[in-house]
Backbone as ProteinMPNN parsed JSONL, in Angstrom:
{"seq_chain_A": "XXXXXXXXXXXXXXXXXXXXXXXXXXXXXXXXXXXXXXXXXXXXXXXXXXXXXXXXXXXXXXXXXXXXXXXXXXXXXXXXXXXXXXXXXXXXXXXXXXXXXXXXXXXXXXXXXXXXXXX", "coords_chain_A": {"N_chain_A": [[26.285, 28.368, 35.575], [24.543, 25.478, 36.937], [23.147, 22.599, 37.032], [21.084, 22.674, 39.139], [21.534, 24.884, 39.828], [19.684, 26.049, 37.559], [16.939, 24.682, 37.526], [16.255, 25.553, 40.189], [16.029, 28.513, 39.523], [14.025, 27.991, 37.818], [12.133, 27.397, 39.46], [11.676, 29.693, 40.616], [10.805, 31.412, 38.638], [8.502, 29.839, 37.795], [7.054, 30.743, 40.533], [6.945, 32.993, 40.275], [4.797, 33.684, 37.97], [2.684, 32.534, 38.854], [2.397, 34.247, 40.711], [1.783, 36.721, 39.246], [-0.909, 35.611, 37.963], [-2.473, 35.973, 39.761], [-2.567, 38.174, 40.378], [-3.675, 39.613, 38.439], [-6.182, 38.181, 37.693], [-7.374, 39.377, 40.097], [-7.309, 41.842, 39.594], [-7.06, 42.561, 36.538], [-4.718, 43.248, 33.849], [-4.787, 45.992, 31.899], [-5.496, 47.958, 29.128], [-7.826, 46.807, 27.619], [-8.89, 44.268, 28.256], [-8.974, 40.434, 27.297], [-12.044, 38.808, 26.977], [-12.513, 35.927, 28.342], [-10.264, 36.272, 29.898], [-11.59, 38.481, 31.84], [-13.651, 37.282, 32.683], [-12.545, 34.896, 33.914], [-11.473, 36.353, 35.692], [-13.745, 37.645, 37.317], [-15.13, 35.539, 38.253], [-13.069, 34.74, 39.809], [-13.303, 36.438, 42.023], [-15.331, 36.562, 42.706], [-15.456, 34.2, 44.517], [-15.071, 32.933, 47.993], [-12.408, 33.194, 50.295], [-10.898, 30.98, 51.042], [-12.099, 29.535, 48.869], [-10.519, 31.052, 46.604], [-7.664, 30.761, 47.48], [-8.299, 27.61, 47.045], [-8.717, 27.619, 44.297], [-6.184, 28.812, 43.236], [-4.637, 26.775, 43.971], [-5.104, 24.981, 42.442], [-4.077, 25.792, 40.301], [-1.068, 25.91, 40.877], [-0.514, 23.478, 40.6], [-1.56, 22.336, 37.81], [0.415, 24.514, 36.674], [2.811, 23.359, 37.748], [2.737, 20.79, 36.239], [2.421, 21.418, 33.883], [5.125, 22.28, 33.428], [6.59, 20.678, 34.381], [6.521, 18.014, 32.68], [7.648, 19.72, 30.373], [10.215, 19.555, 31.579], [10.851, 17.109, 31.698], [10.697, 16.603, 28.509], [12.844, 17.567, 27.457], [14.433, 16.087, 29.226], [14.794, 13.957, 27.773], [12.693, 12.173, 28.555], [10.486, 12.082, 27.572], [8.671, 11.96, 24.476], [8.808, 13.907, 21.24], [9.119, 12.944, 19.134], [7.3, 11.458, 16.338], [8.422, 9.033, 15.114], [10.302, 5.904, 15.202], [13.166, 6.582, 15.519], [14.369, 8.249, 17.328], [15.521, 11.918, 17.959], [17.758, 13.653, 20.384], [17.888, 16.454, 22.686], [19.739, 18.772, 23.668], [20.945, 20.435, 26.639], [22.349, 23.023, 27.481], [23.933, 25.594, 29.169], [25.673, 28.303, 28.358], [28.532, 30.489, 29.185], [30.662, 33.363, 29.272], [32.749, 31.655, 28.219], [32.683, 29.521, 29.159], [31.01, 26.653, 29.103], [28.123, 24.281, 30.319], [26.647, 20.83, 29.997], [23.008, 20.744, 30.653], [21.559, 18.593, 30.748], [22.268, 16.234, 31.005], [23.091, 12.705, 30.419], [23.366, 11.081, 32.317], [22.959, 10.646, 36.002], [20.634, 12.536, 38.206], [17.745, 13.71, 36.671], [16.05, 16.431, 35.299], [13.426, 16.727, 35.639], [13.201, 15.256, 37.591], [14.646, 16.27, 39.613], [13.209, 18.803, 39.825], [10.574, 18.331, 40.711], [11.302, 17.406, 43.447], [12.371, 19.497, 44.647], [11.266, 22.163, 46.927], [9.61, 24.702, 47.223]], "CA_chain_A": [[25.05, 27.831, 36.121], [24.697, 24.321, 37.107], [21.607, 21.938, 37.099], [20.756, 22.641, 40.485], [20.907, 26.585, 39.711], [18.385, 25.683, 36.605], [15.92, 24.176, 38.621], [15.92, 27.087, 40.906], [15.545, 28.997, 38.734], [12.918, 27.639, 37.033], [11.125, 27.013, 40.389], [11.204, 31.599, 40.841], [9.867, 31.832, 37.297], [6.777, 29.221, 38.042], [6.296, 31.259, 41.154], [6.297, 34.753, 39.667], [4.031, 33.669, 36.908], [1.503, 32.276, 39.774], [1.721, 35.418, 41.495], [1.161, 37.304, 38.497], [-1.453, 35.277, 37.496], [-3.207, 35.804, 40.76], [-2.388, 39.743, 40.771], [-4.119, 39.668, 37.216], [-7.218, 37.207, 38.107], [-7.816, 40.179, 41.172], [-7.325, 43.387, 38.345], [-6.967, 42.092, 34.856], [-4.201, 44.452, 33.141], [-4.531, 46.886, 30.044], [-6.803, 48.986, 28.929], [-9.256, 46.094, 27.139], [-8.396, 42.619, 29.125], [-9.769, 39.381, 27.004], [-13.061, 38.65, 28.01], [-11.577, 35.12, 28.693], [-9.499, 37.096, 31.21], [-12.671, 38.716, 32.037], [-14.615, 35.893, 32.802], [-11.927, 34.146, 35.119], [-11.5, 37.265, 37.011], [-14.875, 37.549, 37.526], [-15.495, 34.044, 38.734], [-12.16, 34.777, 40.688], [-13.751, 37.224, 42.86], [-16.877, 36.273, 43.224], [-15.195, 33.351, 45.823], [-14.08, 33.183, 49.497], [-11.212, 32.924, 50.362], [-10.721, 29.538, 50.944], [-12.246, 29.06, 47.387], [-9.388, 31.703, 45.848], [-6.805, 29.623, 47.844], [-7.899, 26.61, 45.926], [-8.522, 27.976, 42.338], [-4.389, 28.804, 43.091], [-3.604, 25.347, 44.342], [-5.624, 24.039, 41.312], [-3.379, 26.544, 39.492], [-0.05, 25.589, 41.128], [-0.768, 22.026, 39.95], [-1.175, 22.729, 36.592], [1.833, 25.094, 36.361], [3.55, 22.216, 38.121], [2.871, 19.441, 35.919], [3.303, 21.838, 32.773], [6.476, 22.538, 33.726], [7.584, 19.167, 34.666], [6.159, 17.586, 31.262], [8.171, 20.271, 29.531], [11.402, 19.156, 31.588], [10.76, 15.483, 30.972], [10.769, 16.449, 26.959], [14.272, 17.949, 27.544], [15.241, 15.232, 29.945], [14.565, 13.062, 26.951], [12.059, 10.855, 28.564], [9.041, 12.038, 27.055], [9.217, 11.782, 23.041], [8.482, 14.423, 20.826], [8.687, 12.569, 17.849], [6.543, 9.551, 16.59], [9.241, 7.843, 14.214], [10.949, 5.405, 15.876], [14.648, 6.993, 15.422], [14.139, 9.602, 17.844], [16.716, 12.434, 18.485], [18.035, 14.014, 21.846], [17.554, 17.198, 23.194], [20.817, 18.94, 25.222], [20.705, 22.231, 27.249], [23.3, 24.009, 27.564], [24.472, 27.175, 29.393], [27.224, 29.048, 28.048], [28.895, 32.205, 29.974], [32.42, 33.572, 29.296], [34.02, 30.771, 27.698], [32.347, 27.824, 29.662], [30.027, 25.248, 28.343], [27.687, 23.204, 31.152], [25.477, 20.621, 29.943], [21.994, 20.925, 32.024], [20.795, 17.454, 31.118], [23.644, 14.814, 30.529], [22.318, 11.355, 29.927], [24.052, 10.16, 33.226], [22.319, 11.615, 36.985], [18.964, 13.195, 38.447], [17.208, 14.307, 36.084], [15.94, 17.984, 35.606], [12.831, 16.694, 36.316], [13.545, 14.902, 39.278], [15.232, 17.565, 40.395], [11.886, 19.963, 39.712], [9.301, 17.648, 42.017], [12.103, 17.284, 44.838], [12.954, 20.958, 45.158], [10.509, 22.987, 47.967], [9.648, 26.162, 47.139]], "C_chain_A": [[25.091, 26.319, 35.936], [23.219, 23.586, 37.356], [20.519, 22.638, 37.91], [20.247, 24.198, 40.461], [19.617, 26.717, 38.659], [17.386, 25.727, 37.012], [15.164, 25.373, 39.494], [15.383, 27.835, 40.359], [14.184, 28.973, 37.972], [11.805, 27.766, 38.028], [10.757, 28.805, 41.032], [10.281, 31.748, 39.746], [8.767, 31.39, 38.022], [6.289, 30.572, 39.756], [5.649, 32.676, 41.231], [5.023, 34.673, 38.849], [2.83, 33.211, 37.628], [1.132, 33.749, 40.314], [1.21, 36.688, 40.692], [-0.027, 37.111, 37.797], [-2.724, 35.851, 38.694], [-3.572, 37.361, 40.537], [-3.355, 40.172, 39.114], [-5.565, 39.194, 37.456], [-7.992, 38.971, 39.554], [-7.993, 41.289, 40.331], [-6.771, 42.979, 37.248], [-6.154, 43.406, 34.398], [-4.528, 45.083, 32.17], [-5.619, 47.417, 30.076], [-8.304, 48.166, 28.509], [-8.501, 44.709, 27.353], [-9.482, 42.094, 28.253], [-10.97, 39.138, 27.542], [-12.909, 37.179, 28.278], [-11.412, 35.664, 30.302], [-10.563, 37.68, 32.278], [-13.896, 38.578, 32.648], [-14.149, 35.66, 34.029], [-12.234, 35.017, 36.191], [-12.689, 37.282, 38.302], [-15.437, 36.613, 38.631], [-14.838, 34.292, 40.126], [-12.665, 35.58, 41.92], [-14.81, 37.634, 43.574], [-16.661, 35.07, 44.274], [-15.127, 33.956, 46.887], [-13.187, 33.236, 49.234], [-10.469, 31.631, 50.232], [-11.126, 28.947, 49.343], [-10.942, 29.973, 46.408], [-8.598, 30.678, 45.864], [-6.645, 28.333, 46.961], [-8.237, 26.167, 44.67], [-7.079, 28.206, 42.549], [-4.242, 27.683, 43.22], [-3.63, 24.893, 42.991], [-4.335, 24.57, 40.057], [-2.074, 26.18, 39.342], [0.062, 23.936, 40.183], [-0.669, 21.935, 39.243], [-0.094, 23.497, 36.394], [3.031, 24.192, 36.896], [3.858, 21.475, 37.192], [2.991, 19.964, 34.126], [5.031, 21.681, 32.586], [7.126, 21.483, 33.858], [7.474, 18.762, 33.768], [7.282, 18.273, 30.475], [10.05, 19.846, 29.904], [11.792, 17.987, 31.132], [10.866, 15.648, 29.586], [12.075, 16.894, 27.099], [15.599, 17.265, 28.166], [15.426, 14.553, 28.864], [13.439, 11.785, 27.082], [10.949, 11.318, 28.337], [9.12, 12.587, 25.251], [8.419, 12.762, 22.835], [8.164, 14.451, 19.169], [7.986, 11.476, 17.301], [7.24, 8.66, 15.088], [10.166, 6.534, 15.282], [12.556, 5.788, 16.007], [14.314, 8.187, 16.024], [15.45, 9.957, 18.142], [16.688, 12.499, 19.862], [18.065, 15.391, 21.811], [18.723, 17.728, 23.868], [20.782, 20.363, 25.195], [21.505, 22.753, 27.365], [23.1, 25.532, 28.272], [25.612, 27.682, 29.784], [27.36, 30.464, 28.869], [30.437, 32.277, 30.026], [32.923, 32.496, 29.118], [33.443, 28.933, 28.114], [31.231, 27.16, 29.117], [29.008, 24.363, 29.603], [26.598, 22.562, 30.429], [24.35, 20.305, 31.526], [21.275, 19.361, 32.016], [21.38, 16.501, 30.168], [22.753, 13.839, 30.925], [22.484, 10.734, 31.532], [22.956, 11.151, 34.371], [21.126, 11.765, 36.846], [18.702, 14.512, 37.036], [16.445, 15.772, 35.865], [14.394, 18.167, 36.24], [12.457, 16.071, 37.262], [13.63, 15.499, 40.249], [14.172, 18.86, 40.466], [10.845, 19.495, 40.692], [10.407, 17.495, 43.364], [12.046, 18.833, 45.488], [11.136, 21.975, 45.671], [10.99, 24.754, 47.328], [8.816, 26.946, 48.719]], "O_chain_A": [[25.6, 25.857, 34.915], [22.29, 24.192, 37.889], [19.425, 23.051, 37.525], [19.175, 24.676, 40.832], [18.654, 27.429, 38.944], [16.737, 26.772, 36.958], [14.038, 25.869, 39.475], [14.181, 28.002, 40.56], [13.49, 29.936, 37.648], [10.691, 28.153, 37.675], [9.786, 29.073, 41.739], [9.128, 32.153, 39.891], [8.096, 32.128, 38.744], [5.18, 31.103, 39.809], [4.681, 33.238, 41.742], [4.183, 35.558, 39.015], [1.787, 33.482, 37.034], [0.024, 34.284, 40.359], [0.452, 37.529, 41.175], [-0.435, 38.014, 37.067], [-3.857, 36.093, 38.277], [-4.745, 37.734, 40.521], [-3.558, 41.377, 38.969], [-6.304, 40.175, 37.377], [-9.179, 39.297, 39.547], [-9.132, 41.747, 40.424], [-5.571, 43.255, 37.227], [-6.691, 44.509, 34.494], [-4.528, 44.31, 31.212], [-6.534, 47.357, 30.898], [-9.443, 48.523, 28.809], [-7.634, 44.248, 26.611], [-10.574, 42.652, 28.153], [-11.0, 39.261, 28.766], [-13.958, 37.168, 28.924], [-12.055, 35.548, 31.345], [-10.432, 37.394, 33.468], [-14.8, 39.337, 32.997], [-14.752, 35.939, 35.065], [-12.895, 34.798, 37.206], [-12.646, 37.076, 39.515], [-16.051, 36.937, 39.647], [-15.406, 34.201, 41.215], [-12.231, 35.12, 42.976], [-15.138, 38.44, 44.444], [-17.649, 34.849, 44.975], [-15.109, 35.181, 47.006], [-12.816, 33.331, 48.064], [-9.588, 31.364, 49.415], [-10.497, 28.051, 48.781], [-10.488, 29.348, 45.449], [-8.5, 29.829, 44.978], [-5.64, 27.936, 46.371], [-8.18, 25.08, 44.095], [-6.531, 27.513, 41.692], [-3.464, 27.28, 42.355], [-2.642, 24.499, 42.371], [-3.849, 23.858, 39.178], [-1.602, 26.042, 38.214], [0.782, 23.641, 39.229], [0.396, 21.355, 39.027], [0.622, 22.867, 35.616], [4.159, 24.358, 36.433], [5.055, 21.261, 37.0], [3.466, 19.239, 33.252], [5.783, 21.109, 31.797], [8.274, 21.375, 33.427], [8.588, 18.903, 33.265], [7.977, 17.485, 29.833], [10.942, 19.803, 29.056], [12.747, 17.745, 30.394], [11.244, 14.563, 29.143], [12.659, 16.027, 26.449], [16.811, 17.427, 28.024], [16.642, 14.375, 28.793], [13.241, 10.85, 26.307], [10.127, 10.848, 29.123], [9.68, 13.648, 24.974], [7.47, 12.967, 23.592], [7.558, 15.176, 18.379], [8.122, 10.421, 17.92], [6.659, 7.91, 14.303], [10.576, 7.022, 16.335], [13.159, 5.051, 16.788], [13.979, 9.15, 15.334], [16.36, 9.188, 18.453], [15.969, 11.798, 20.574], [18.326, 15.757, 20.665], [18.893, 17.101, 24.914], [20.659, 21.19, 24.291], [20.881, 23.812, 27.3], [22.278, 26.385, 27.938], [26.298, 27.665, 30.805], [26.473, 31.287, 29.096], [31.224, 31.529, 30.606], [33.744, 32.201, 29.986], [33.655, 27.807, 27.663], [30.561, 27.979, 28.488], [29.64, 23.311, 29.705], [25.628, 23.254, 30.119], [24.57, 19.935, 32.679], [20.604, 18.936, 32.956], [21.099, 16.134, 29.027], [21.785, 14.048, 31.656], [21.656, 9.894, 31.887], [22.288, 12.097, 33.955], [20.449, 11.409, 35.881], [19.207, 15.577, 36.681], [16.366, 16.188, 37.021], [14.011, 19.089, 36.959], [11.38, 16.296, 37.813], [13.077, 15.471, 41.349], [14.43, 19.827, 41.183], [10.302, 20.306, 41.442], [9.799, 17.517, 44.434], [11.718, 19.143, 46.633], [10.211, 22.289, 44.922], [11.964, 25.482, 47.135], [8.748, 28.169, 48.838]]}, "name": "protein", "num_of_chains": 1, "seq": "XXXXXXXXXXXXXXXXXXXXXXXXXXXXXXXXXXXXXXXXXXXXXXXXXXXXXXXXXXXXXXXXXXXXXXXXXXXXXXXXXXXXXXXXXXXXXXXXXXXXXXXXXXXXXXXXXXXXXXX"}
């Protein structure tokens, strides 16, 4: 796997976890759902459509800019420590023998590469 497959990757997860979020928000799972959970739903279904639509966008957005924040701490450009001697962060994915790093110092960044890429 190579940056580019990462990314991808990453960009199925965020969209499963929307659509599960959505499919959850419409029928809350388990036998005793949070009332939290409860609540949203609630709210969730008491819209139009056009208001569902953009409680998701609002949603996408935030799962967006999580997600990117969290690559930027892995890219290295968003600090996680507050000494001034900060470490580095490297990703790796190993399979049968090979080694790739996912976020070498050099190149587009992972989250560069996360706001470019169309889902």
């Amino acid at each position: 796997m190579d940056k580019n497959e990462f990314v991808d990757a990453i960009k199925v997860i965020e969209a499963s976890a929307l659509d599960g979020l959505e499919k959850g928000l419409i029928s809350p799972p388990g036998r005793k759902p949070s009332a939290d959970l409860m609540a949203v739903s609630t709210f969730y279904n008491g819209l139009n459509d056009e208001g569902r639509a953009i409680l998701m966008k609002l949603a996408k957005l935030a799962s967006g800019q999580a997600t990117n924040n969290m690559l930027s701490i892995i890219d290295g450009n968003v600090a996680i420590e507050s000494t001034p001697d900060k470490g580095d962060l490297e990703l790796y994915f190993c399979k049968g023998g090979a080694r790739v790093r996912l976020n070498p110092p050099e190149g587009e960044t992972l989250s560069e590469m996360f706001r470019h890429v169309e889902q």
